[in-house]
MMTF fields as JSON, N, C-alpha, C and O atoms, coordinates in Angstrom:
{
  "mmtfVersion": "1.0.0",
  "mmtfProducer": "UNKNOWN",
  "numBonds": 355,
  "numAtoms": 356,
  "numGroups": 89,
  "numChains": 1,
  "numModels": 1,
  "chainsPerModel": [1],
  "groupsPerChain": [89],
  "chainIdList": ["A"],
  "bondAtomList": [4, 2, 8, 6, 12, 10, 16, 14, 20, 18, 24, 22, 28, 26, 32, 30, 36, 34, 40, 38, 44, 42, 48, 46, 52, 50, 56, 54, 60, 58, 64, 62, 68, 66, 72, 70, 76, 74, 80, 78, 84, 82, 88, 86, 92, 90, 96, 94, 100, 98, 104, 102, 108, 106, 112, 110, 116, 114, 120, 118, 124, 122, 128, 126, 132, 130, 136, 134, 140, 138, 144, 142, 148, 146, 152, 150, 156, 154, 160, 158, 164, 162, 168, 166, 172, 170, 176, 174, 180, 178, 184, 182, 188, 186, 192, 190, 196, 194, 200, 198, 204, 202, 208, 206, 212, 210, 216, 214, 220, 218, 224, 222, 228, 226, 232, 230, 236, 234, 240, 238, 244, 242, 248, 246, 252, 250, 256, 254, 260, 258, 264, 262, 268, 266, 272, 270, 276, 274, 280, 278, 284, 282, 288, 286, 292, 290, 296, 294, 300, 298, 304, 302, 308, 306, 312, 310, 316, 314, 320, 318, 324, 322, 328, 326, 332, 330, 336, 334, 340, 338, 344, 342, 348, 346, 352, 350],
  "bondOrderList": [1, 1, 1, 1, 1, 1, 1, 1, 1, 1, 1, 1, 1, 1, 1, 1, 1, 1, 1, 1, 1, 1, 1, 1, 1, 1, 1, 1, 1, 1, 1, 1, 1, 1, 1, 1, 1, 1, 1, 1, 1, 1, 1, 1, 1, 1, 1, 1, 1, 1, 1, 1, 1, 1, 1, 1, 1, 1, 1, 1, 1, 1, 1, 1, 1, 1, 1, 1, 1, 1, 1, 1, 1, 1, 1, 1, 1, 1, 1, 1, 1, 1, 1, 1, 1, 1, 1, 1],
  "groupList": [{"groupName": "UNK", "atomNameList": ["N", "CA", "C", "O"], "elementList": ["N", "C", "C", "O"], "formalChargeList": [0, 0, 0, 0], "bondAtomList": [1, 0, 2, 1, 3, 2], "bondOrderList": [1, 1, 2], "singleLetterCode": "X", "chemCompType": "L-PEPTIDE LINKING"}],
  "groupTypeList": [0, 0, 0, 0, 0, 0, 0, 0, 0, 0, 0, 0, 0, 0, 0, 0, 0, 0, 0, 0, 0, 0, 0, 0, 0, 0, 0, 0, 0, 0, 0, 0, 0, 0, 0, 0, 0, 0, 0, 0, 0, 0, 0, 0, 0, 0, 0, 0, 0, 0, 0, 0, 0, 0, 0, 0, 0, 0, 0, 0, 0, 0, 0, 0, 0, 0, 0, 0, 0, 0, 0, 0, 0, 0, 0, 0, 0, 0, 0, 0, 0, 0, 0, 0, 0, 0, 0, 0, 0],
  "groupIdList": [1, 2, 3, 4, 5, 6, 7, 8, 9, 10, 11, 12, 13, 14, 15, 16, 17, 18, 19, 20, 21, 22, 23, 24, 25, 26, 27, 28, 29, 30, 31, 32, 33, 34, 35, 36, 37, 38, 39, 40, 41, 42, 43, 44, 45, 46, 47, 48, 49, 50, 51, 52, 53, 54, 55, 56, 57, 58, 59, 60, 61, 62, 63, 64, 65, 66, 67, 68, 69, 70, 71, 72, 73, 74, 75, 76, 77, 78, 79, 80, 81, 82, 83, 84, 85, 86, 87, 88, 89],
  "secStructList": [7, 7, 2, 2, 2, 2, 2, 2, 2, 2, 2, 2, 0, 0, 0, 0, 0, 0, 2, 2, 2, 2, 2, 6, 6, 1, 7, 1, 7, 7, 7, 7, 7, 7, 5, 7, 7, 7, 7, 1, 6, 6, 1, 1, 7, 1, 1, 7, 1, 7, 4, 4, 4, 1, 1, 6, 6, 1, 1, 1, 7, 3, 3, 3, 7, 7, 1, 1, 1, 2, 2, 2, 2, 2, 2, 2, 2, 2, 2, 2, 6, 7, 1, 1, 7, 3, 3, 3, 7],
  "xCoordList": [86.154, 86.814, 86.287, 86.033, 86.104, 85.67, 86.606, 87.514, 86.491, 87.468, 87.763, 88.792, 87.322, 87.959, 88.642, 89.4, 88.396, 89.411, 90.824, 91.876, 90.121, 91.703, 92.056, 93.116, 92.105, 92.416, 93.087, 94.189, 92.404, 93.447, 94.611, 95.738, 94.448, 95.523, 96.479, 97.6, 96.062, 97.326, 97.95, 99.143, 97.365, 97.905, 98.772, 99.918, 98.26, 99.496, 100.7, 101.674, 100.746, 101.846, 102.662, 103.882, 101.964, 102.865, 103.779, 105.007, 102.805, 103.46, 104.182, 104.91, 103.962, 104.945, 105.427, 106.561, 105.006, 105.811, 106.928, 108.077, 106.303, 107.369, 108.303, 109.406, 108.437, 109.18, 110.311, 111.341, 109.727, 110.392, 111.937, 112.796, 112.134, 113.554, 114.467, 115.674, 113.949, 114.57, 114.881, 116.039, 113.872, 114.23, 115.13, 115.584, 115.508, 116.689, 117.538, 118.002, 118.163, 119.097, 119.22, 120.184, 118.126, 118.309, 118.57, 118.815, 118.507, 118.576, 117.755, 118.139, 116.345, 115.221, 114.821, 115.097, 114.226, 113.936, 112.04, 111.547, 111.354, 110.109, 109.237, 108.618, 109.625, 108.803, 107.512, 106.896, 107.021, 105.206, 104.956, 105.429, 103.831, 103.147, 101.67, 101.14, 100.862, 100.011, 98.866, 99.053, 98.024, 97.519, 96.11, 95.3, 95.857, 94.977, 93.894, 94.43, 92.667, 91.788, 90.901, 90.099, 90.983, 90.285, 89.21, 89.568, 87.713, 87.361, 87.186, 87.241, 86.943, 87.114, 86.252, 86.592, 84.776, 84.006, 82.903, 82.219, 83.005, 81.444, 82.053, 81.418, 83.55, 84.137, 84.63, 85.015, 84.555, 84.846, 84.376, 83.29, 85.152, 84.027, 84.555, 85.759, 83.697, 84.362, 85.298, 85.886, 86.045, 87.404, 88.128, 88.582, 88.518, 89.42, 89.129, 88.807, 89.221, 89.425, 90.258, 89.887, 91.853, 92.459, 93.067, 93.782, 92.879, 93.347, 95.087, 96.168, 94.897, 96.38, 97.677, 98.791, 97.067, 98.251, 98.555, 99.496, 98.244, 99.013, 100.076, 100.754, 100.119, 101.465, 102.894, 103.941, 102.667, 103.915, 104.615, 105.756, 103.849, 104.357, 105.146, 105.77, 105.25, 105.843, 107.508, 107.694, 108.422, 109.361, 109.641, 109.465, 110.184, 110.041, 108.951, 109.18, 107.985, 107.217, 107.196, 107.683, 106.545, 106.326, 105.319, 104.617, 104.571, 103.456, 103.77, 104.318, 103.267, 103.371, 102.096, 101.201, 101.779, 100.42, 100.938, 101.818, 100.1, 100.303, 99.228, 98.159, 99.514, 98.893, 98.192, 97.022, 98.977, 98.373, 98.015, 97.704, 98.125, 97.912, 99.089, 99.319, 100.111, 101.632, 102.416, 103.411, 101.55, 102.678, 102.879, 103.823, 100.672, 101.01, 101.782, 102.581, 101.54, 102.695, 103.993, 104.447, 104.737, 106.125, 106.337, 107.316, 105.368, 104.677, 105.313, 106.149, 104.446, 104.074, 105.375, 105.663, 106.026, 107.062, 108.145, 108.945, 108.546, 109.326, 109.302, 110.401, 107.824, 107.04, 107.292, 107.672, 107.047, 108.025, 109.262, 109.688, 109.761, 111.226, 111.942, 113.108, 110.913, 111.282, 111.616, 111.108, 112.395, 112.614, 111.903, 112.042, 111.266, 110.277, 108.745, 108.366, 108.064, 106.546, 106.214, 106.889, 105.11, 105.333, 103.644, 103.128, 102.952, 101.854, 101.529, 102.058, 100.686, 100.57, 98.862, 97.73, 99.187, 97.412, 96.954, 95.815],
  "yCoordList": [91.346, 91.475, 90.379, 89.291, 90.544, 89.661, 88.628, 88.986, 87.382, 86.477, 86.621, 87.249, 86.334, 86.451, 88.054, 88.235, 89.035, 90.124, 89.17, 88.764, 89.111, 88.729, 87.341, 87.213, 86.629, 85.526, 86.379, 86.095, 87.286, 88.139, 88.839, 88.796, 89.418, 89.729, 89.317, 89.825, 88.148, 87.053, 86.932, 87.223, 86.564, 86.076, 87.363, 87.154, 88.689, 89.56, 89.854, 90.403, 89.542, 89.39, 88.58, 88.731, 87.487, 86.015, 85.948, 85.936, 85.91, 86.131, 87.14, 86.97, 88.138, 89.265, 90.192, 90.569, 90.647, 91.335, 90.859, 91.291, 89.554, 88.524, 88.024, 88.094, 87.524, 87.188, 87.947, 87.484, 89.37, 90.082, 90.199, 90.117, 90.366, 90.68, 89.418, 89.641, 87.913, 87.299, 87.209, 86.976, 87.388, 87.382, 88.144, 87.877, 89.113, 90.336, 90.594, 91.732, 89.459, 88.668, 90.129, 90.868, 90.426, 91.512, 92.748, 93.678, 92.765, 94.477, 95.531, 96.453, 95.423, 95.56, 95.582, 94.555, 96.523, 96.423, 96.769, 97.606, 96.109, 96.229, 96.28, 95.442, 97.774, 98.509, 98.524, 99.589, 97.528, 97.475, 96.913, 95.789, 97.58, 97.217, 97.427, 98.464, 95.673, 95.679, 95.483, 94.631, 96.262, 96.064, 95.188, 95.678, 93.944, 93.162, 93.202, 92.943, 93.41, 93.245, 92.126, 92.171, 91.203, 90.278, 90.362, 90.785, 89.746, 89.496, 87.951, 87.019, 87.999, 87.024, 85.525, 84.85, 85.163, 84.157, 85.002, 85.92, 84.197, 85.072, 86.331, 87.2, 86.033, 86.999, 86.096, 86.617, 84.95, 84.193, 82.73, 82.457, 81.868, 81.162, 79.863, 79.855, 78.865, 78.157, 77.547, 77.683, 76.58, 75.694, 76.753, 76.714, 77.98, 78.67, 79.848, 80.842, 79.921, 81.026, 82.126, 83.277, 81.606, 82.956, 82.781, 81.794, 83.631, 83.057, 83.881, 83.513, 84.982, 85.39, 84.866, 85.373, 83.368, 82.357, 81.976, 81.183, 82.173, 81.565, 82.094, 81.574, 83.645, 84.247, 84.181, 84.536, 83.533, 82.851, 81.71, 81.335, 81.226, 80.126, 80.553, 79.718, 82.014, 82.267, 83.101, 84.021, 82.431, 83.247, 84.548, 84.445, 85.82, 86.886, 87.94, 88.973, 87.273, 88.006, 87.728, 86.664, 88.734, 88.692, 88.764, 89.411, 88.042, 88.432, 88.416, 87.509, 89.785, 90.338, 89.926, 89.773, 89.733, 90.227, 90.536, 90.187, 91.202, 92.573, 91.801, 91.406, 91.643, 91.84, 93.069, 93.165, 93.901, 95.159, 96.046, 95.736, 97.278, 98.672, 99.379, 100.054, 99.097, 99.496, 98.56, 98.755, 97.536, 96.527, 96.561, 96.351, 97.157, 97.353, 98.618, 98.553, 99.721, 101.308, 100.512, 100.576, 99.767, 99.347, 98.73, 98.858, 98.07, 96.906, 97.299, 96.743, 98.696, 99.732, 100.352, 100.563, 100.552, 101.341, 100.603, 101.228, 99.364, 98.273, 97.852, 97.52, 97.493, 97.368, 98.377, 98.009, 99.46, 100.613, 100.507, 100.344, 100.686, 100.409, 99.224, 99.134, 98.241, 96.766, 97.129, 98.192, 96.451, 96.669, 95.01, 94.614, 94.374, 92.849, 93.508, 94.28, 92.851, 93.008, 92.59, 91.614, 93.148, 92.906, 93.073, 94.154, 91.864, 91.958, 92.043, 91.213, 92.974, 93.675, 92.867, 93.239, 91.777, 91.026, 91.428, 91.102],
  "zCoordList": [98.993, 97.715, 96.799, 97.315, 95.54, 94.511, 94.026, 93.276, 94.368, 94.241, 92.815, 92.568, 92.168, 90.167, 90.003, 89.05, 90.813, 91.017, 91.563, 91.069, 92.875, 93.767, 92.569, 93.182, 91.862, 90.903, 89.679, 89.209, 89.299, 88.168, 88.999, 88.505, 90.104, 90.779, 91.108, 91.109, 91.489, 91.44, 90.358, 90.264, 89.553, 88.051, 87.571, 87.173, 87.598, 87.419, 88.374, 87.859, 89.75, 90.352, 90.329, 90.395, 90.217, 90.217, 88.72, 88.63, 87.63, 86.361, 85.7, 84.722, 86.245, 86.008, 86.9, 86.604, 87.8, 89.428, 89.725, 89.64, 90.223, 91.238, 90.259, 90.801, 89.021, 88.387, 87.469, 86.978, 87.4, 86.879, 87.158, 86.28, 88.258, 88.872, 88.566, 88.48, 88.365, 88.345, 86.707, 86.359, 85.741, 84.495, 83.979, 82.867, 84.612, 84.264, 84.831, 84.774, 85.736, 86.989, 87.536, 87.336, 88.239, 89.541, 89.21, 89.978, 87.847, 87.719, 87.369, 86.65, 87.966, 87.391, 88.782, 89.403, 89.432, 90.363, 90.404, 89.648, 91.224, 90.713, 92.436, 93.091, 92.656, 93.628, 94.321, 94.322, 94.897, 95.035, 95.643, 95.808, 96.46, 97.587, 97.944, 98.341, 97.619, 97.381, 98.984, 99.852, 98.985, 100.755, 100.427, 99.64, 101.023, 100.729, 101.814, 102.892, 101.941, 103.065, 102.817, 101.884, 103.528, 103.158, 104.748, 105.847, 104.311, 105.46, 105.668, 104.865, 107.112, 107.682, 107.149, 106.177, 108.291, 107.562, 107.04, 107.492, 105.659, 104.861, 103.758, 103.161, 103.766, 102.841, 101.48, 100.434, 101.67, 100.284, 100.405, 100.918, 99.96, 99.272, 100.506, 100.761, 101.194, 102.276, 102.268, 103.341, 101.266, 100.888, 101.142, 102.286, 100.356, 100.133, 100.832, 100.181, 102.684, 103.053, 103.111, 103.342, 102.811, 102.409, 101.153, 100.979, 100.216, 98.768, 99.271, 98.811, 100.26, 100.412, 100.793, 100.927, 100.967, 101.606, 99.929, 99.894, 99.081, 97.829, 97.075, 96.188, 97.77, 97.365, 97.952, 97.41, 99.447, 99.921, 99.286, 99.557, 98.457, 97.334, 96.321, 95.666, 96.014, 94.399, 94.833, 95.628, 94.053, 94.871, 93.458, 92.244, 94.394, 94.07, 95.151, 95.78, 95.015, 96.209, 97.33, 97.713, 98.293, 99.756, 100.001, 99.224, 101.415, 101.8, 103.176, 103.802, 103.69, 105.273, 105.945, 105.114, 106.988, 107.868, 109.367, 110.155, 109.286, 110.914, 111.895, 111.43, 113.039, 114.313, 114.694, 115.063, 114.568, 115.352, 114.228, 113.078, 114.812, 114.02, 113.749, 112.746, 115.099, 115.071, 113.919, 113.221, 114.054, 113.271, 111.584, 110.823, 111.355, 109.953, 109.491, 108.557, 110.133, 109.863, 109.744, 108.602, 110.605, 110.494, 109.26, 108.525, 109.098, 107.963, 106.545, 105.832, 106.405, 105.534, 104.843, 103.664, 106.019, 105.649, 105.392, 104.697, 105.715, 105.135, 104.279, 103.836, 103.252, 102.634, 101.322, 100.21, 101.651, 100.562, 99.909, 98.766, 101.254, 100.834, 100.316, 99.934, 100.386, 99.616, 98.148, 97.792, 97.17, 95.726, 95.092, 93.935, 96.038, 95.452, 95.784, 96.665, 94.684, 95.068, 96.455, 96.782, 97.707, 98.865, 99.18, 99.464, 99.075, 99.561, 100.964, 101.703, 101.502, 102.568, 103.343, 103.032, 104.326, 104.449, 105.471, 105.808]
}
């Protein structure tokens, strides 16, 4: 993935996804679930191997990661049914 993608991406979740619900004290519910593939070494840049650890910082959002294959379907479908933005790693 193109880091200045994944950097605008952020910047629209963090600044308006994740925050939304709280600006309109919870009545605004803001449905989404974003699935991130990052690869491993040689997929970004060396300091900053997962830029997806920076969305556990913003409150309003979530960020999941799966072990398995079972774990992301469970993942997935929790993930839906969430009413907070819910990044999927």
């Amino acid at each position: 993935m193109n880091i200045v993608f994944l950097a605008g991406l952020l910047d629209q979740l963090v600044n308006q996804a994740a925050k939304m619900r709280y600006m309109f004290g919870g009545q605004v519910k803001i449905p989404l679930v974003v699935r991130l593939y990052l690869r491993g070494a040689g997929g970004s840049c060396p300091p900053c191997p997962s830029h997806a650890c920076s969305y556990m910082h913003f409150p309003g959002s979530r960020l999941v990661a799966a072990a398995t294959p079972h774990d992301v379907k469970g993942l997935l479908f929790t993930a839906i049914e969430d009413e907070n933005p819910v990044t999927l790693h």
